[in-house]
C-alpha positions as CSV (number, residue, x, y, z in Angstrom):
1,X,103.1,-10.9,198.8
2,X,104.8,-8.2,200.6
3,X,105.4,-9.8,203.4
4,X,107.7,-12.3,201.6
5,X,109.2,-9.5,200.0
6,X,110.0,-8.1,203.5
7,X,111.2,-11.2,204.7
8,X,113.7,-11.2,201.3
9,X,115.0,-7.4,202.2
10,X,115.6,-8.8,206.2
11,X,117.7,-12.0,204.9
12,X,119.3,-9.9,202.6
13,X,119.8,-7.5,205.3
14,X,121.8,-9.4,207.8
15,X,123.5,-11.8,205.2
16,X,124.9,-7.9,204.1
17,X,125.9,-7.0,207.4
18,X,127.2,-10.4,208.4
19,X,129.4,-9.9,205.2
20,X,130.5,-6.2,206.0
21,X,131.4,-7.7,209.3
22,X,133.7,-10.1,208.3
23,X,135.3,-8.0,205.6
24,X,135.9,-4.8,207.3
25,X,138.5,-5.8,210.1
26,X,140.1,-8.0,207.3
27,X,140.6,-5.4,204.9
28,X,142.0,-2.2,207.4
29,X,145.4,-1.5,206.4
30,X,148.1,0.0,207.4
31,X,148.3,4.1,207.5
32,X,151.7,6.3,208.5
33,X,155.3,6.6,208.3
34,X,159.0,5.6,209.4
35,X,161.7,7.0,209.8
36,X,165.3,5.0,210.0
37,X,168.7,6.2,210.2
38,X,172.0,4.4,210.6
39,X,175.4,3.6,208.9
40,X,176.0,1.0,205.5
41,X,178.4,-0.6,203.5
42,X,178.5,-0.2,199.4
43,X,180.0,-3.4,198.1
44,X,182.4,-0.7,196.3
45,X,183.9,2.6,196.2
46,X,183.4,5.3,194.9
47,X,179.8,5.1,195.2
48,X,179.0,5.7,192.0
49,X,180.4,2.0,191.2
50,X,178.3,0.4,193.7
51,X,175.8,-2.6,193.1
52,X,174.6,-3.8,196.7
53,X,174.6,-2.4,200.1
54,X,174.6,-4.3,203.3
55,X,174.0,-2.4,206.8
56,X,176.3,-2.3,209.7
57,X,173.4,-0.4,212.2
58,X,170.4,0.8,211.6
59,X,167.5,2.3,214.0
60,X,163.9,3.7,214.2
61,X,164.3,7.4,214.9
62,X,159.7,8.2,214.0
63,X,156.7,6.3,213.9
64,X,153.7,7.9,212.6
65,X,149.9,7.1,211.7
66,X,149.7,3.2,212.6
67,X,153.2,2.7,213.4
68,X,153.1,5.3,216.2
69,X,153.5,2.0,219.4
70,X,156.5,0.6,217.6
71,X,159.7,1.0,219.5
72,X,162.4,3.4,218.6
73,X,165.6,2.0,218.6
74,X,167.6,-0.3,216.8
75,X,166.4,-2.9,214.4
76,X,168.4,-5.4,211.9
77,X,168.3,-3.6,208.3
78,X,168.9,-6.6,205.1
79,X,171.7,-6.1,202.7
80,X,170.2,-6.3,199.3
81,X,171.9,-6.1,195.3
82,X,170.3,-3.0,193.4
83,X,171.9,-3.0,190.0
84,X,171.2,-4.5,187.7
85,X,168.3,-5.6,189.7
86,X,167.3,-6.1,193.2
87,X,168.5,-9.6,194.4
88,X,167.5,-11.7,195.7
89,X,163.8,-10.8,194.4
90,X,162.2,-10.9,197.7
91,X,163.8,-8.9,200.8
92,X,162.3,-8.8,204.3
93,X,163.8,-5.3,205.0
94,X,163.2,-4.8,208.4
95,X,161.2,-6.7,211.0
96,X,159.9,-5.1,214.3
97,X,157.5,-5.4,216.4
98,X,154.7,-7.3,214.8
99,X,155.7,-5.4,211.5
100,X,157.9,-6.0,208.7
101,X,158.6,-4.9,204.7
102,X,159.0,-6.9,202.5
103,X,161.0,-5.1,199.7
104,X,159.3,-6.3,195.9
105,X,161.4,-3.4,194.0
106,X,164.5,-1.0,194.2
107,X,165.1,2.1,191.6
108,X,168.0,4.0,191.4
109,X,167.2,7.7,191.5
110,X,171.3,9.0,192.4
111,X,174.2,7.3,192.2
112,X,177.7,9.9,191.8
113,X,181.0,9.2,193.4
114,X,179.0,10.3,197.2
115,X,175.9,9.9,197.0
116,X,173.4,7.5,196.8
117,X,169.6,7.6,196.6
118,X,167.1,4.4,195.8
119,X,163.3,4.2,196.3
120,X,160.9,1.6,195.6
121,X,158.2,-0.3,196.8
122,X,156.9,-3.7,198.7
123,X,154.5,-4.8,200.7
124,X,154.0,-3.5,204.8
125,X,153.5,-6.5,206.8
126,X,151.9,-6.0,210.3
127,X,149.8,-7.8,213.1
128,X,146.1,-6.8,213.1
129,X,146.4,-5.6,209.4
130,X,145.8,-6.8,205.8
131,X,149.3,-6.5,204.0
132,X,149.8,-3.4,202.7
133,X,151.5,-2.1,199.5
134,X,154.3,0.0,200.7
135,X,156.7,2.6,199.5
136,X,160.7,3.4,200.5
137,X,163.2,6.0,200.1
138,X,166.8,5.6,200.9
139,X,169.6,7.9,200.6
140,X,173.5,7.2,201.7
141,X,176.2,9.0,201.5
142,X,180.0,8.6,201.7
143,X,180.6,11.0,204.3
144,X,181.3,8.0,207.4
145,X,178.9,5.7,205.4
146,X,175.3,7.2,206.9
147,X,171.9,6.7,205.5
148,X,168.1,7.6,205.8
149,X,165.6,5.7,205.2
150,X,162.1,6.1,205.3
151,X,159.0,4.0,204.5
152,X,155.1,3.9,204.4
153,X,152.1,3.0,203.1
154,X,151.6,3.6,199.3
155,X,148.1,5.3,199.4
156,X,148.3,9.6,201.3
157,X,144.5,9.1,202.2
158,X,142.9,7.6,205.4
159,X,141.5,4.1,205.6
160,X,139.4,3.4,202.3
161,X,136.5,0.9,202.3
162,X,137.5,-2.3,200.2
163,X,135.9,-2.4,196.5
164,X,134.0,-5.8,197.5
165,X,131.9,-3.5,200.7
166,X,130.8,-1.1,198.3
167,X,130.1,-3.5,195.8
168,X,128.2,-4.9,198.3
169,X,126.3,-1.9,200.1
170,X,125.5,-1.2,196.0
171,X,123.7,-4.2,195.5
172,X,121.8,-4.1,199.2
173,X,120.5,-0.6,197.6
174,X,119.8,-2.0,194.5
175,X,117.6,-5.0,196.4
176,X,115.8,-2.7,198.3
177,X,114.7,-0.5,195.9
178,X,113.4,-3.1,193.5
179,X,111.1,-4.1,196.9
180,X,109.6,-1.3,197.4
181,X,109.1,-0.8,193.8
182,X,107.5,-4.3,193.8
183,X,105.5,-3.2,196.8
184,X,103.9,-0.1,195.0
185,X,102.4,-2.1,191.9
């Protein structure tokens, strides 16, 4: 009787780990910051009667966490509609080596006759990585139509273990303890 027991724990055992495996390269996403800077185009002036920007130059001035091999340098920024509502529904921000945003949301934070300041959110896009929600800022103003920009990842922490590996390590516990409590009766 235990030794079927022990040969239940070992299956268990490497179906677990063949699992974890599979799932943790799959589920690493992306970690860090970047920084963009560059000049835009409201669709009208004064600012503060704006409802679209489109960009004229844009460039990576710092890469952090995961982003730290991208280039620096120039990069095509898309023009998007913020107000009433960010259109078309879908933007693919930026795209640069291996990595892209997809823009899901835009907020209005500012808007006066010279300033300008959105955030919101999408999803990071990037080679080697499971897509990753994302967050932006952006801030413009009139004075020769410059911007910042920055985006990242939506979570501050490290890399966190998917839901589904814990679930799983839980249940390996949970399997091994109901063994050995099998083996003591």
């Amino acid at each position: 009787m235990e030794f079927r027991n022990a040969k239940l724990f070992l299956g268990l055992l490497i179906a677990t780990l063949v699992v974890l495996s599979g799932t943790a390269s799959a589920s690493l996403q992306m970690v860090g910051e970047l920084g963009f800077t560059g000049k835009f185009s409201p669709d009208s002036t004064p600012l503060s009667t704006a409802t679209a920007i489109t960009f004229q130059s844009a460039e990576i001035v710092a890469a952090t966490g995961d982003f730290d091999g991208i280039t620096i340098g120039a990069l095509p920024f898309t023009g998007f509609t913020f107000n009433p509502a960010l259109a078309p529904p879908l933007v693919e921000l930026w795209s640069k080596d291996g990595f892209s945003f997809d823009m899901t949301s835009v907020y209005i934070d500012l808007q006066t006759d010279t300033n300008l300041v959105l955030s919101g959110g999408g999803t990071l896009i990037g080679e080697g990585f499971t897509d990753t929600p994302g967050r932006f800022n952006f801030s413009g103003n009139t004075l020769g139509a410059l911007f910042t920009f920055s985006a990242g990842n939506a979570s501050d922490g490290a890399h966190a273990p998917e839901p589904t590996s814990l679930l799983v390590w839980g249940g390996l516990i949970a399997v091994g303890l109901m063994v050995k409590r099998r083996s003591r009766d």
